[in-house]
ZATOR-431982 format. One record per residue: residue in three letters; residue number from 1; z, x, y of N, C-alpha, C in turn. Coordinates in pm, 1 decimal. Atoms other than C-alpha are relative to their C-alpha. Layout:
# residues N
{'ALA',NUM,{Z,X,Y},{Z,X,Y},{Z,X,Y}}
...
***
This chain:
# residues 103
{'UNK',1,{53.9,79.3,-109.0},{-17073.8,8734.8,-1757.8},{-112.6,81.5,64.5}}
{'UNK',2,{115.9,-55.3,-85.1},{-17403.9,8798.4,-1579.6},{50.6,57.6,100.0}}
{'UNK',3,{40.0,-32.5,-129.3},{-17453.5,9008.5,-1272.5},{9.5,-100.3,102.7}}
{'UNK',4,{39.1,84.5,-116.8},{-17591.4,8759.0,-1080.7},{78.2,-153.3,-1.0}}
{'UNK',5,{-120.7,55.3,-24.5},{-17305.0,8483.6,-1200.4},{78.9,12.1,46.1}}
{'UNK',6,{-104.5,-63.3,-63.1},{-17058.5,8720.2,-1103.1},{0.2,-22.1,145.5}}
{'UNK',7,{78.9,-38.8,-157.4},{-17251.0,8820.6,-757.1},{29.9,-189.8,52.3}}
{'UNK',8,{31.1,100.2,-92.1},{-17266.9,8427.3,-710.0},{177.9,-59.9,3.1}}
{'UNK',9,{-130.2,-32.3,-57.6},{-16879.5,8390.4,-744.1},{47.5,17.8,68.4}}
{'UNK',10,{-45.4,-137.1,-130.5},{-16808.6,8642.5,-554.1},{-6.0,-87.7,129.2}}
{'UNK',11,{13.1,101.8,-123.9},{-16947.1,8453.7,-267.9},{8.7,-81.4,-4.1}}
{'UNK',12,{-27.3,117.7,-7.8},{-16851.7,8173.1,-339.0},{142.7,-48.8,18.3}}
{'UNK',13,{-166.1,-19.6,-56.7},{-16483.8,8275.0,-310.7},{5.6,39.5,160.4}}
{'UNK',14,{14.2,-22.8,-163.2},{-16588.3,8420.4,37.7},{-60.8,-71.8,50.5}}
{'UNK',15,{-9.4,151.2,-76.3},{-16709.9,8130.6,155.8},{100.2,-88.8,10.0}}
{'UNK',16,{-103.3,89.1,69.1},{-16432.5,7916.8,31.5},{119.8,75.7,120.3}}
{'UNK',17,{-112.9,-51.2,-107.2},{-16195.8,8199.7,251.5},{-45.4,-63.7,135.9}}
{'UNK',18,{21.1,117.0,-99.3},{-16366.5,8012.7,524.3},{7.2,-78.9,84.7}}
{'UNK',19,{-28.5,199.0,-25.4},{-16309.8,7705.7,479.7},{178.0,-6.4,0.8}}
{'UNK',20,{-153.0,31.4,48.4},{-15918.1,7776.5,388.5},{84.5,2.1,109.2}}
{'UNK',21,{-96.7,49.8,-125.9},{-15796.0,7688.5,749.6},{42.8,-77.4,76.3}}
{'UNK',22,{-28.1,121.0,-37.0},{-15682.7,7401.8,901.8},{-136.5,-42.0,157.7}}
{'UNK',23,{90.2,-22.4,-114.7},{-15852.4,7504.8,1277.8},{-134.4,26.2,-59.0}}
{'UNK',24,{126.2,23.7,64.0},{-16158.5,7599.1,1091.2},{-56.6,-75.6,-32.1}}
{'UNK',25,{53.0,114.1,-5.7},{-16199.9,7307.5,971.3},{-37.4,-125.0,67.8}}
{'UNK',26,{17.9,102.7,-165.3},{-16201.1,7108.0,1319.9},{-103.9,87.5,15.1}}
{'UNK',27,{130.9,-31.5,-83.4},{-16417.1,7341.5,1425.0},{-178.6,-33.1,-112.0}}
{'UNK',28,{142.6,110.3,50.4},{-16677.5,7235.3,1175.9},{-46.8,-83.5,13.0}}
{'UNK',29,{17.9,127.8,-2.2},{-16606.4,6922.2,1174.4},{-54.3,-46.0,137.6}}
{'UNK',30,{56.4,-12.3,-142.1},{-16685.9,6973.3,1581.3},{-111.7,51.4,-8.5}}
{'UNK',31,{114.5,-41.5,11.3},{-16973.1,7119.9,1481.8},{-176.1,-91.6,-34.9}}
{'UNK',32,{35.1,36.0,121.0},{-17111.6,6888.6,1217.3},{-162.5,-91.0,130.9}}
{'UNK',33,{24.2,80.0,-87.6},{-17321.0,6688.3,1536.7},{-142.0,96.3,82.9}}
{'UNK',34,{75.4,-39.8,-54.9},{-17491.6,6987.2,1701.0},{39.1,123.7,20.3}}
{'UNK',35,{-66.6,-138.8,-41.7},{-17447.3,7302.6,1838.2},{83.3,-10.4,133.1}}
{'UNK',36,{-44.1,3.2,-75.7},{-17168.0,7350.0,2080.3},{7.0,128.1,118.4}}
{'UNK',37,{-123.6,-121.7,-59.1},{-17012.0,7613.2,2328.3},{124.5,6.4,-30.0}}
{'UNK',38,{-160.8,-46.8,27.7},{-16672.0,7773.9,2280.1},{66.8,-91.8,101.9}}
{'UNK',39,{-108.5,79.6,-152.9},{-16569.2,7586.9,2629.4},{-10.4,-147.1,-73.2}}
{'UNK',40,{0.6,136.7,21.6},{-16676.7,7241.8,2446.5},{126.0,-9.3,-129.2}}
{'UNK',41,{-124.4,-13.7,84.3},{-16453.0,7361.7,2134.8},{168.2,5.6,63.6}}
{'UNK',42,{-141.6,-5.1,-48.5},{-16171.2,7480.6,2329.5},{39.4,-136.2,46.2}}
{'UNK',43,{-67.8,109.1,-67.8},{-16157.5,7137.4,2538.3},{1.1,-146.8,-100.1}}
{'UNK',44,{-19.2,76.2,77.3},{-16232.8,6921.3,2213.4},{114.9,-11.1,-95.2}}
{'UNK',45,{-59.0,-30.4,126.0},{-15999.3,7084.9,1994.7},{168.9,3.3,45.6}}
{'UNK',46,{-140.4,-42.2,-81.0},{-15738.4,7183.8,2244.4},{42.8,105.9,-79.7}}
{'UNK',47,{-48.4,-110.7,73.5},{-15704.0,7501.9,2078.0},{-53.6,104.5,127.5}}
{'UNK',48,{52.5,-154.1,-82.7},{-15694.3,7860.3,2319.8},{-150.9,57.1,-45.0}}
{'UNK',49,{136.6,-61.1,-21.1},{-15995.6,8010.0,2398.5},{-21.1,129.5,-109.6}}
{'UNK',50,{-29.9,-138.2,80.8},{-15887.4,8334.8,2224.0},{-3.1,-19.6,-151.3}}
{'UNK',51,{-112.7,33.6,118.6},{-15775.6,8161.0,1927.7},{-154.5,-72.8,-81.9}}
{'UNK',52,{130.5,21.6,54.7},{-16140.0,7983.8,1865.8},{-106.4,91.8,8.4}}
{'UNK',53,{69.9,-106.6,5.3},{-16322.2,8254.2,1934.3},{5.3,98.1,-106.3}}
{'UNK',54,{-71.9,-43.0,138.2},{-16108.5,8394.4,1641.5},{-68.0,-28.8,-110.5}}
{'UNK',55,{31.1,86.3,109.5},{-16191.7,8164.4,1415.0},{-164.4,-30.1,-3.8}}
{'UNK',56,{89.8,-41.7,-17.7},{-16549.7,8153.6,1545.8},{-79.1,135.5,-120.6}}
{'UNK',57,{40.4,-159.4,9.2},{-16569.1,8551.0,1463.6},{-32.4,-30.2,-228.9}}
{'UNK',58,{4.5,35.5,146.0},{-16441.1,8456.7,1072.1},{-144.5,-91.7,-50.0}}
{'UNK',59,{155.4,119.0,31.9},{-16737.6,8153.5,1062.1},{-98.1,35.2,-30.6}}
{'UNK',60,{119.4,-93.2,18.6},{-16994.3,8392.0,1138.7},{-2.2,70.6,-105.9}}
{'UNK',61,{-8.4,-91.2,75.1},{-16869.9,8634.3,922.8},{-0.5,-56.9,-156.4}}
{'UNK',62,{0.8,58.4,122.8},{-16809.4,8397.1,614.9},{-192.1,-20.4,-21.6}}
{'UNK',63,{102.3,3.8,40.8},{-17184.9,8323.3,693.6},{-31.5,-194.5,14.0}}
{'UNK',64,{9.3,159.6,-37.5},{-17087.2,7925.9,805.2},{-90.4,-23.1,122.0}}
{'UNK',65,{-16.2,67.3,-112.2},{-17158.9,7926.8,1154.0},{-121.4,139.8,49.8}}
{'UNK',66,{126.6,-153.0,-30.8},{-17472.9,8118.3,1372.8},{16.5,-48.6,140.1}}
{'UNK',67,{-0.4,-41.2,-121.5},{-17478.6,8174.4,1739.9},{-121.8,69.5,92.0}}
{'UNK',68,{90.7,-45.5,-84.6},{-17734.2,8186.5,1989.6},{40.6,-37.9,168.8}}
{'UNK',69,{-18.2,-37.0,-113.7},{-17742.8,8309.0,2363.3},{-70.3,-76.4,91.7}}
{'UNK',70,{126.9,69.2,-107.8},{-17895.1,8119.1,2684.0},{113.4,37.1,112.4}}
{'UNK',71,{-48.8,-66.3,-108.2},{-17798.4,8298.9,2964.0},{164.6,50.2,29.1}}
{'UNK',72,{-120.3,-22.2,32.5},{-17417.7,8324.7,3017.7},{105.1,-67.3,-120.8}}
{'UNK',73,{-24.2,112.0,117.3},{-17353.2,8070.4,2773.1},{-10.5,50.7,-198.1}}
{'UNK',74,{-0.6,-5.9,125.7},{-17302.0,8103.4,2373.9},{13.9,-162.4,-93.3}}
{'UNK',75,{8.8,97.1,91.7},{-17396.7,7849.7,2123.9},{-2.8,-14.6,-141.2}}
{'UNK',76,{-21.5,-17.6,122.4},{-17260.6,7789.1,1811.6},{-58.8,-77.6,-82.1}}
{'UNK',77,{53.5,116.4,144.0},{-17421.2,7599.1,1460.6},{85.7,6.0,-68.0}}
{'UNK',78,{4.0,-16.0,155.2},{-17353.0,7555.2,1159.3},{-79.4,85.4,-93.1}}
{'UNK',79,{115.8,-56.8,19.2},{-17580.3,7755.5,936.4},{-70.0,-77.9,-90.7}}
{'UNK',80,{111.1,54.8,106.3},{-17684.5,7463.2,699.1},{51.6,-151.5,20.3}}
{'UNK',81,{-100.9,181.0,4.3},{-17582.5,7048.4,733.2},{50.5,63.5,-148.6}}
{'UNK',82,{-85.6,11.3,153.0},{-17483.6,7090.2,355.5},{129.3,110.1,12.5}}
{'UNK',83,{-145.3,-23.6,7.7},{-17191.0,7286.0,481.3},{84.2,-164.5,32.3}}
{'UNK',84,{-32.9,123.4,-4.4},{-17090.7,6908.6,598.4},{33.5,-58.4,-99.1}}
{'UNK',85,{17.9,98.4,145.3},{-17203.4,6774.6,303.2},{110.0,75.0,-110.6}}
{'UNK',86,{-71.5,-66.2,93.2},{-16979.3,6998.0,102.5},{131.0,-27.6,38.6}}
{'UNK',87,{-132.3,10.1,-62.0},{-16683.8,6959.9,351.6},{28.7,-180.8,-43.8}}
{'UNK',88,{-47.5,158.9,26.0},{-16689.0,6548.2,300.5},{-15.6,-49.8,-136.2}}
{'UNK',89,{-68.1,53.0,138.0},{-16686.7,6572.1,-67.5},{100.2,77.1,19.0}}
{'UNK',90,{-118.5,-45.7,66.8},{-16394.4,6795.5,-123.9},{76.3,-124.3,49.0}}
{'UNK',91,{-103.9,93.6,-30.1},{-16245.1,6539.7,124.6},{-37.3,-103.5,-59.5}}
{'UNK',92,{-18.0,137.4,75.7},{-16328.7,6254.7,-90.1},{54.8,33.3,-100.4}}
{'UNK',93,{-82.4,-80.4,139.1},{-16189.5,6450.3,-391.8},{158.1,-34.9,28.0}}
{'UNK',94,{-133.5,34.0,-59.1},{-15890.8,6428.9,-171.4},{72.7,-62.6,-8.7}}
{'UNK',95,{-68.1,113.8,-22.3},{-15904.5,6129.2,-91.4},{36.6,-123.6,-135.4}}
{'UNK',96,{-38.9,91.7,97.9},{-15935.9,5978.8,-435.9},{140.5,69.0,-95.6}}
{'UNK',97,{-77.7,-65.8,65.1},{-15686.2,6258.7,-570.2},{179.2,-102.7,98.0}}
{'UNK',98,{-131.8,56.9,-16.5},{-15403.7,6079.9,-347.0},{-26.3,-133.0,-17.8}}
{'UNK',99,{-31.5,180.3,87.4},{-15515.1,5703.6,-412.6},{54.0,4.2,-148.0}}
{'UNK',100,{-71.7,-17.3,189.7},{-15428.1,5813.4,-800.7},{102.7,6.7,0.5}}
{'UNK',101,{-165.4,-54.8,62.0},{-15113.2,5975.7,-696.4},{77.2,-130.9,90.0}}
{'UNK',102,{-82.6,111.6,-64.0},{-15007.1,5627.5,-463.8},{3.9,-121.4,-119.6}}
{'UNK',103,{-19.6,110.6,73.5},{-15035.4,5408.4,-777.5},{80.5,32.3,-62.4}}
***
């Protein structure tokens, strides 16, 4: 295998760690619209402050999610819509993987 197959793997499993959380995935999906604050997450999500900020920290770090400052305030993105676009196929994958298994 190539280098640069490998290399793209690689990250493509660390992205994928991610995505592999339930809260993570609200918070995208809270995302998917605009950029928020942590106070608009916490009161959309009803998840602790501590606890999205958490999950936040991972976002950034996977390389999902980017953060900019305006005065006391923090504002979170996305770092691309086609994380969206990627999140609402798997869930159609999903969703046609259990219409198969209800017939």
């Amino acid at each position: 295998m190539s280098s640069v197959k490998s290399e793209m793997i690689r990250l493509h499993a660390h992205v994928c760690k991610g995505l592999a959380d339930p809260k993570r995935l609200m918070i995208i999906d809270a995302l998917r619209d605009g950029e928020v604050t942590v106070t608009d997450l916490v009161d959309a999500l009803e998840i602790p402050q501590a606890n999205v900020s958490q999950h936040l920290a991972v976002l950034r770090d996977k390389g999902l999610v980017t953060s900019r400052r305006d005065g006391q305030w923090a504002y979170y993105s996305l770092t691309s819509p086609k994380i969206v676009q990627a999140v609402d196929l798997l869930r159609a994958v999903m969703h046609e993987q259990l219409g198969a298994a209800a017939e």
